[in-house]
Backbone as JSON Lines, residues from 0, in Angstrom:
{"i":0,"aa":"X","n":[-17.59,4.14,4.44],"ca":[-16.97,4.71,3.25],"c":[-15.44,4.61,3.3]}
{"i":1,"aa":"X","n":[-14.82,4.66,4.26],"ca":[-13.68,4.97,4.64],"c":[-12.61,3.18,4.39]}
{"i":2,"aa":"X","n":[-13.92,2.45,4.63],"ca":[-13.0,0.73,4.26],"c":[-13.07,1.02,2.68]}
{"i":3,"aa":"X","n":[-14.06,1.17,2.02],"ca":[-14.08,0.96,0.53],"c":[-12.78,1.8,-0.41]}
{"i":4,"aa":"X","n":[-12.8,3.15,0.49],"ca":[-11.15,3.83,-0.11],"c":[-9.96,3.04,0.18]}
{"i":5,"aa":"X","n":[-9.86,2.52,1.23],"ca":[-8.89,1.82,1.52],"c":[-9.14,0.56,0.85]}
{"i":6,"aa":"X","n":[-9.7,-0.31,0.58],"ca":[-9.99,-1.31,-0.25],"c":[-9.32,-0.83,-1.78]}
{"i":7,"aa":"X","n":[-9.88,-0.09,-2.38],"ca":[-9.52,0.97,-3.61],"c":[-7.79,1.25,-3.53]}
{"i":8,"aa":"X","n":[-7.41,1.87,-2.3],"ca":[-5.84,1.71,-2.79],"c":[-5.41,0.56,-2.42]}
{"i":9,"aa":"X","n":[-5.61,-0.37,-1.58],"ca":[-4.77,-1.74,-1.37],"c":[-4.91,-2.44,-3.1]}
{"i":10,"aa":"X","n":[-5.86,-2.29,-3.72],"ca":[-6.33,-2.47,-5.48],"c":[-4.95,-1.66,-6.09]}
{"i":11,"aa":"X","n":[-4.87,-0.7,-6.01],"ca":[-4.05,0.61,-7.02],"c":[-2.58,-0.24,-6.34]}
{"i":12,"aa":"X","n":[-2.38,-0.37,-5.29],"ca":[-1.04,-0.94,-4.92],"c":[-0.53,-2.06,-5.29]}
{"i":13,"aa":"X","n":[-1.76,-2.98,-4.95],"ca":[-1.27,-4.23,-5.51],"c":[-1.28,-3.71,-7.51]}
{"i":14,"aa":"X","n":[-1.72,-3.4,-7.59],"ca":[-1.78,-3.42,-9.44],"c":[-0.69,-2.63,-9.56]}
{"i":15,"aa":"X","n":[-0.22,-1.56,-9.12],"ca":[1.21,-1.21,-9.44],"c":[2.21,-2.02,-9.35]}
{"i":16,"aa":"X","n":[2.24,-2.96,-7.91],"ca":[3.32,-3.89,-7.73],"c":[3.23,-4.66,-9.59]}
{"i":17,"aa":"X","n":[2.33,-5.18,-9.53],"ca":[2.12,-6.12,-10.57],"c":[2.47,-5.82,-12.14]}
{"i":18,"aa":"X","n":[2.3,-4.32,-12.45],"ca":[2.3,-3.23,-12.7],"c":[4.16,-3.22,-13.86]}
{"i":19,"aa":"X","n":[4.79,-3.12,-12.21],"ca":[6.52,-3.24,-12.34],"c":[6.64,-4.5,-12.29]}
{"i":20,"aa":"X","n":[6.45,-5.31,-11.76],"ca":[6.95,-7.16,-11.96],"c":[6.95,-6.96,-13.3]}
{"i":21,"aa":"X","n":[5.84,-6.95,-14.78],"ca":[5.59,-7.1,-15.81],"c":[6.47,-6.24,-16.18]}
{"i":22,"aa":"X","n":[6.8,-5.07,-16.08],"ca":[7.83,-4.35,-16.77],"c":[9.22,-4.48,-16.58]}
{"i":23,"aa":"X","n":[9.59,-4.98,-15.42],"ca":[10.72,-5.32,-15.17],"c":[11.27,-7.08,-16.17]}
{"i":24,"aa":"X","n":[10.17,-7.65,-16.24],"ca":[10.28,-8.79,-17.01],"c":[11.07,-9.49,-15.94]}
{"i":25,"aa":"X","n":[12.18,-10.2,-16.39],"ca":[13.2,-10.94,-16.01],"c":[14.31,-10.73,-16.09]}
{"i":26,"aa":"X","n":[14.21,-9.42,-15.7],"ca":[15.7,-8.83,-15.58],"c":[16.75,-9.11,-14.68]}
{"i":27,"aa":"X","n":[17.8,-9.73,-14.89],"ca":[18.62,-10.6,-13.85],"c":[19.75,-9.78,-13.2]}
{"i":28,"aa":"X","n":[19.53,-8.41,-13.66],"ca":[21.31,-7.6,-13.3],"c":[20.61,-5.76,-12.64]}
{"i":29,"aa":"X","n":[21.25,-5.33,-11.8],"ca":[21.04,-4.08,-11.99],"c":[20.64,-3.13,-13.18]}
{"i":30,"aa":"X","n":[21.53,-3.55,-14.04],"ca":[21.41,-2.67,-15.12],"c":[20.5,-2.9,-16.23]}
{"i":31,"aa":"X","n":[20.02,-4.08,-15.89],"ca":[18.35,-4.3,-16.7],"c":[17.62,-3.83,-15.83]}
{"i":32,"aa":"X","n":[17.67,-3.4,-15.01],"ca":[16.26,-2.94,-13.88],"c":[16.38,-1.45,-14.14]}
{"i":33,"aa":"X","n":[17.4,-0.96,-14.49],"ca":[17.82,0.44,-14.67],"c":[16.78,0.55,-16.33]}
{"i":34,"aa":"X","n":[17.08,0.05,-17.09],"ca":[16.83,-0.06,-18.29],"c":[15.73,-0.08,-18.77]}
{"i":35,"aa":"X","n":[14.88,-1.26,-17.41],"ca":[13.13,-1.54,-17.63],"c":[12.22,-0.25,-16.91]}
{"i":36,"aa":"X","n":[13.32,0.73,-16.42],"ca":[12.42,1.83,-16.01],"c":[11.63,2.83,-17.26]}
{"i":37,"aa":"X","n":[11.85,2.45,-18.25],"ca":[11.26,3.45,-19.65],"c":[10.2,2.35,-20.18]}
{"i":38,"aa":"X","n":[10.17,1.21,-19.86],"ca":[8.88,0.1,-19.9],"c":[7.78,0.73,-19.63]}
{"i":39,"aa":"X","n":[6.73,0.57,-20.12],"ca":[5.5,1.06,-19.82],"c":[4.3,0.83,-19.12]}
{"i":40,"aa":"X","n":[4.88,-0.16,-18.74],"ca":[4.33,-1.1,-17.48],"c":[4.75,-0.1,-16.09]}
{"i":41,"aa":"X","n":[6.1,-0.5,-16.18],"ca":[7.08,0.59,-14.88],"c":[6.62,1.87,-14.72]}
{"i":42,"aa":"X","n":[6.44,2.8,-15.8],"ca":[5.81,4.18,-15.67],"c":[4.61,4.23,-15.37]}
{"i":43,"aa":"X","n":[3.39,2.99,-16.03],"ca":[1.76,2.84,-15.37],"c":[1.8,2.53,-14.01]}
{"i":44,"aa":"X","n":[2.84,1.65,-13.55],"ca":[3.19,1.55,-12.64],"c":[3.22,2.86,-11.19]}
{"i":45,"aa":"X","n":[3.96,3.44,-11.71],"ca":[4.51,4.99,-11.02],"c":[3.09,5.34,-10.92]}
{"i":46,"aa":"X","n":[2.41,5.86,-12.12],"ca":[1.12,6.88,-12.11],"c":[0.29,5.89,-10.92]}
{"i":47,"aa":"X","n":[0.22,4.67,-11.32],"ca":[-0.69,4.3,-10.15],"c":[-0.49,4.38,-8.83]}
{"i":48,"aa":"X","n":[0.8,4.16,-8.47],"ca":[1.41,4.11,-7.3],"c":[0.78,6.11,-6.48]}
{"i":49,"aa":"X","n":[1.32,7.16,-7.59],"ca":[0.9,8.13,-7.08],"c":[-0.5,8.65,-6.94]}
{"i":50,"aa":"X","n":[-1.21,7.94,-7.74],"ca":[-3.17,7.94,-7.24],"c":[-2.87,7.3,-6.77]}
{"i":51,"aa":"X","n":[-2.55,6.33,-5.85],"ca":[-2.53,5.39,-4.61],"c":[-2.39,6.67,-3.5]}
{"i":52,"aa":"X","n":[-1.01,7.17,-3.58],"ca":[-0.57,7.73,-2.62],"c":[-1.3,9.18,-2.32]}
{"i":53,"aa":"X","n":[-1.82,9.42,-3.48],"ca":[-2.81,11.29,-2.64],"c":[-4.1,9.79,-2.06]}
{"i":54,"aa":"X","n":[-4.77,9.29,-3.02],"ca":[-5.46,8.51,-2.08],"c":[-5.29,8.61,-0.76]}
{"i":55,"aa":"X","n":[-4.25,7.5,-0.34],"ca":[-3.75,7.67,0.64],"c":[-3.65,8.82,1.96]}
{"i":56,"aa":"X","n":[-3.54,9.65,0.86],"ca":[-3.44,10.9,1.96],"c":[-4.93,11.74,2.68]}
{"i":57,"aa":"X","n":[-5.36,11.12,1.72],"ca":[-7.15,11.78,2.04],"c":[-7.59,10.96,2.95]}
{"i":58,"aa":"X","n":[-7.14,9.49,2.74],"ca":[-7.54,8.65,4.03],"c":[-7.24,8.53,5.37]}
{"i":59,"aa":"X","n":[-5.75,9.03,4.82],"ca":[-5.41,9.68,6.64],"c":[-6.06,10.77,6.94]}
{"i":60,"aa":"X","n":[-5.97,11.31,6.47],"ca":[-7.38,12.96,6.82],"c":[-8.21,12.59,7.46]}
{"i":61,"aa":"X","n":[-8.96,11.55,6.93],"ca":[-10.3,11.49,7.44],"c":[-10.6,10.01,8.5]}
{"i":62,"aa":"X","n":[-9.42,8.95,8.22],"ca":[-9.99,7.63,9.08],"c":[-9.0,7.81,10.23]}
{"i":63,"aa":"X","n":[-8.99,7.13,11.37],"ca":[-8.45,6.59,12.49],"c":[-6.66,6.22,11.77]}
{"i":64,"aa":"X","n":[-6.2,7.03,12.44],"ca":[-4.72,5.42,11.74],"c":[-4.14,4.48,12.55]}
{"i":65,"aa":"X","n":[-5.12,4.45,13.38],"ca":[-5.31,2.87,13.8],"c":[-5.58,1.52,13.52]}
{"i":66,"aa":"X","n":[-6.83,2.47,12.78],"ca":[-8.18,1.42,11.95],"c":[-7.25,1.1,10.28]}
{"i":67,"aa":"X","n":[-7.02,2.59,9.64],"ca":[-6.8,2.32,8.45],"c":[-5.63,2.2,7.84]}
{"i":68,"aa":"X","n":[-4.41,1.87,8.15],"ca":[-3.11,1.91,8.43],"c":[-2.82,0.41,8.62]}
{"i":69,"aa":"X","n":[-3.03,-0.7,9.9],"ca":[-3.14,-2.2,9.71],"c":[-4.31,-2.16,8.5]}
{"i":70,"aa":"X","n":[-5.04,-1.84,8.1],"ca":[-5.84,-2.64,6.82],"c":[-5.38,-2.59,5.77]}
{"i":71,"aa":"X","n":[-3.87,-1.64,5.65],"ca":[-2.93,-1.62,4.61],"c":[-2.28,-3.35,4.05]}
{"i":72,"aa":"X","n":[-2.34,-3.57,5.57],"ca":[-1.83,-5.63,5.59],"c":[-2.65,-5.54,4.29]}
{"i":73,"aa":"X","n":[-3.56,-5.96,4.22],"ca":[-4.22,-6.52,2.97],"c":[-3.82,-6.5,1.85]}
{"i":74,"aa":"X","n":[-2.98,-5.27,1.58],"ca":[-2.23,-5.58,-0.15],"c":[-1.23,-6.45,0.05]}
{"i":75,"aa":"X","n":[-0.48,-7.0,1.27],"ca":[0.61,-8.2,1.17],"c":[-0.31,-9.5,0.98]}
{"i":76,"aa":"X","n":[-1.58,-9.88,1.8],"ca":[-2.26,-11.18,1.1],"c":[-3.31,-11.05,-0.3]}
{"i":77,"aa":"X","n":[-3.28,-9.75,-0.81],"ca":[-3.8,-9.74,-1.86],"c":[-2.84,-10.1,-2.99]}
{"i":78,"aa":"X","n":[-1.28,-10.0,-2.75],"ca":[-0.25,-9.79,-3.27],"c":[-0.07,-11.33,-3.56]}
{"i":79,"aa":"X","n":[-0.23,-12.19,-2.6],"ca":[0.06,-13.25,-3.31],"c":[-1.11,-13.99,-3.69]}
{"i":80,"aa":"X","n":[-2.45,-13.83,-3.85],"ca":[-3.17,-14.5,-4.6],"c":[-2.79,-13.99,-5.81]}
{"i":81,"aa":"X","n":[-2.45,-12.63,-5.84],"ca":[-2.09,-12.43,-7.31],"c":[-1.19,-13.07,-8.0]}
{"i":82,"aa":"X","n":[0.19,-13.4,-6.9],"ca":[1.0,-14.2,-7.51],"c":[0.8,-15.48,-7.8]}
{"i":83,"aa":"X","n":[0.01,-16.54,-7.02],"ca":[-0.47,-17.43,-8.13],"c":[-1.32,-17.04,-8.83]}
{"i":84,"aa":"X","n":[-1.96,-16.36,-9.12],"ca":[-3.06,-16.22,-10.66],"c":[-2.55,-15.82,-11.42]}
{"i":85,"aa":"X","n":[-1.74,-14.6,-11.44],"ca":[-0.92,-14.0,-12.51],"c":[-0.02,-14.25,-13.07]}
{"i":86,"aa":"X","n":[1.36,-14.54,-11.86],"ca":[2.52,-14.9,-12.38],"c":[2.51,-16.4,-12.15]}
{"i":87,"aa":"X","n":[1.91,-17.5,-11.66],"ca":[1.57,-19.14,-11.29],"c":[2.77,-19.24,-10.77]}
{"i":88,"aa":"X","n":[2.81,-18.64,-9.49],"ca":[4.01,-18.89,-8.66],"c":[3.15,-20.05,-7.65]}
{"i":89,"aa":"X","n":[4.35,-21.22,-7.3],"ca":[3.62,-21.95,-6.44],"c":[3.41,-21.73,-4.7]}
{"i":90,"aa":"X","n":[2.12,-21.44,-4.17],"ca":[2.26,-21.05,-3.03],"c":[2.19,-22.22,-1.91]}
{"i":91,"aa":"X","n":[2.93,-22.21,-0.84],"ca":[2.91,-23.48,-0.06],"c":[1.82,-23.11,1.15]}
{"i":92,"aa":"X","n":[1.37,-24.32,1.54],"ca":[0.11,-23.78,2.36],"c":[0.68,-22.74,3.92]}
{"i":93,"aa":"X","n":[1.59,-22.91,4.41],"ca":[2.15,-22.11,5.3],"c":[1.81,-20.85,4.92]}
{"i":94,"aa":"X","n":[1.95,-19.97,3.61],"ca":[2.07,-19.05,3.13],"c":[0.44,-18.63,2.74]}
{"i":95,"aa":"X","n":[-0.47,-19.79,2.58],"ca":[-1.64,-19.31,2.48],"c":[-2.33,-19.12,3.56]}
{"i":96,"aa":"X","n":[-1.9,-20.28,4.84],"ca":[-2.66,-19.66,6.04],"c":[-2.05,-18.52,6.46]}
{"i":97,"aa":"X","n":[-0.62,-18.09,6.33],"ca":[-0.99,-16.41,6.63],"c":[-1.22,-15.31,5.72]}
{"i":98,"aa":"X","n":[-1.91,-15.58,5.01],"ca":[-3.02,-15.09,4.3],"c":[-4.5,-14.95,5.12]}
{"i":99,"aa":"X","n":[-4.39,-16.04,5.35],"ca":[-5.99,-15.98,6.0],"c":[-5.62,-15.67,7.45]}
{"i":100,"aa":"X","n":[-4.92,-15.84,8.11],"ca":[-4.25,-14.71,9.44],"c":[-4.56,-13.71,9.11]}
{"i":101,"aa":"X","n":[-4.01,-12.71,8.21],"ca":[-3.49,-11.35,7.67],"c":[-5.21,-10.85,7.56]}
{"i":102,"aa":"X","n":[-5.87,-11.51,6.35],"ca":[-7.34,-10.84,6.7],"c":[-7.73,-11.11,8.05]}
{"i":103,"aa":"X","n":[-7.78,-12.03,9.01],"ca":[-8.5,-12.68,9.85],"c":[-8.23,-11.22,10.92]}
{"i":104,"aa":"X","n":[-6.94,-10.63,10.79],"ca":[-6.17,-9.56,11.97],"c":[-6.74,-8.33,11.45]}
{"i":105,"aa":"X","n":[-6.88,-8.14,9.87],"ca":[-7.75,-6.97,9.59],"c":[-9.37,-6.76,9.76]}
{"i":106,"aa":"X","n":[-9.7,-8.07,9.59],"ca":[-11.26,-7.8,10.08],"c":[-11.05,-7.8,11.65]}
{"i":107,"aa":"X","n":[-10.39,-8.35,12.54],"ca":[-10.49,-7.6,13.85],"c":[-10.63,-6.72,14.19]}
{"i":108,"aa":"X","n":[-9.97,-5.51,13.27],"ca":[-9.04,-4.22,13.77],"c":[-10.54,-3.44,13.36]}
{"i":109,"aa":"X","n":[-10.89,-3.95,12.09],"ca":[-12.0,-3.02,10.97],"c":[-13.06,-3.15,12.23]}
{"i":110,"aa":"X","n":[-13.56,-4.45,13.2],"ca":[-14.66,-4.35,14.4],"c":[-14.24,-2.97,15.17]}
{"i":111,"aa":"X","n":[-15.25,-2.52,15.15],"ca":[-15.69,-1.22,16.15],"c":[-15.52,-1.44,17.44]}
């Protein structure tokens, strides 16, 4: 039970990141980033980020933070499949095999 919550916020995290990218748009200056905080993306953003984070907190309660803490890795290689699907950023294969590192080190950790 305890991978599937954590599965669930590495989801809520990455979708917040994604969340603020979209609300921030292409804002090139401080003061458009200041500006894209009333975006509504940026604020869905926030709410998700904070059901991420009590999430979060129930999972430390109850799992190892050994176990469930490295399986956090997973929202950085979930992060960029998103970025090519979503935003069609081009990924170079260096960057995809550590992707498949990054799970390869979390299913280690997740073995009993």
């Amino acid at each position: 039970m305890i991978y599937v919550l954590v599965a669930v916020n590495v989801l809520l995290l990455v979708t917040g990141q994604v969340l603020w990218k979209v609300g921030i748009g292409s804002a090139s200056s401080f003061k458009g980033v200041l500006m894209s905080l009333m975006s509504p993306y940026v604020i869905s953003g926030i709410i998700v980020y904070a059901l991420a984070t009590v999430l979060w907190l129930y999972i430390l309660a109850k799992g190892k933070f050994s176990i469930v803490y490295p399986l956090q890795s997973t929202a950085y290689a979930l992060g960029v499949f998103v970025a090519w699907l979503i935003f069609k950023e081009t990924i170079p294969l260096t960057r995809w095999i550590g992707v498949v590192l990054i799970f390869a080190g979390a299913s280690l950790i997740a073995l009993r």
